[in-house]
C-alpha positions in Angstrom: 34.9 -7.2 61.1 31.7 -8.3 60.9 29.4 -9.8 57.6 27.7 -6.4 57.0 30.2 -3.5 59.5 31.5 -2.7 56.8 29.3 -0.3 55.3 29.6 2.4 58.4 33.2 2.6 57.0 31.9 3.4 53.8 29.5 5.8 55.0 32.2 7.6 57.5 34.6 7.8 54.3 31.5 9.8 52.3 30.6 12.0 55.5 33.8 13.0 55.4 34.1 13.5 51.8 30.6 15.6 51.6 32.4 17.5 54.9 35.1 18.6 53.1 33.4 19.5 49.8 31.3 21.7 51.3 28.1 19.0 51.4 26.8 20.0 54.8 23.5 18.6 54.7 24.7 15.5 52.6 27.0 15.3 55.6 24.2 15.4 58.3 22.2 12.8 56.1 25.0 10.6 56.1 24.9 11.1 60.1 21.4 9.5 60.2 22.2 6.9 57.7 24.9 5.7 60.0 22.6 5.6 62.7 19.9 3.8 60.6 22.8 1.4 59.5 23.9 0.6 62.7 20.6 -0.3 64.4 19.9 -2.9 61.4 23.2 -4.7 61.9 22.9 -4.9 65.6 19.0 -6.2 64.7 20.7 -8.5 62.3 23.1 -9.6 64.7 20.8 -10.0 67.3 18.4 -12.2 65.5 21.5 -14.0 64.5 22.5 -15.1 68.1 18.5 -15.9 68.7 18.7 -17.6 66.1 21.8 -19.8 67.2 20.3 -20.5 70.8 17.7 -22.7 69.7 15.0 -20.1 69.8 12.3 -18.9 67.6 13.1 -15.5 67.1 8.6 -14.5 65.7 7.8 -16.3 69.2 11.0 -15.8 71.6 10.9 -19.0 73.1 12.5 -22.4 72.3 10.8 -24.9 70.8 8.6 -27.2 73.4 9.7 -25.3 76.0 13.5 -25.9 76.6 15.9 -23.8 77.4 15.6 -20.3 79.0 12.1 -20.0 78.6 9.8 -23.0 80.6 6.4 -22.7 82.0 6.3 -22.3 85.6 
């Protein structure tokens, strides 16, 4: 599992809690927070993997122009 996944587990385990305690709209909260969750680790992870390629992830291109990214 990855460094930060960890935490949609944690939030599946409390939607299901609030679910079956009768927390319907603590439930459906939960449902967004996952969603919210999610996109930040896969922006995290993303950035990451820029990161590792050499690139600058504020201008998206490598530095001096090497790599994917070259002046035509």
């Amino acid at each position: 599992m990855a460094h930060n996944d960890w935490i949609l587990d944690v939030l599946a385990d409390l939607k299901t809690f609030a679910s079956a305690n009768g927390l319907g709209k603590l439930a459906e909260q939960l449902d967004d927070t996952t969603l919210v969750a999610a996109a930040e680790i896969a922006s995290q992870k993303e950035e990451a993997r820029t990161r590792s390629n050499g690139e600058h992830s504020q201008f998206g291109s490598s530095a001096g122009g090497v790599g994917r990214y070259q002046r035509a």
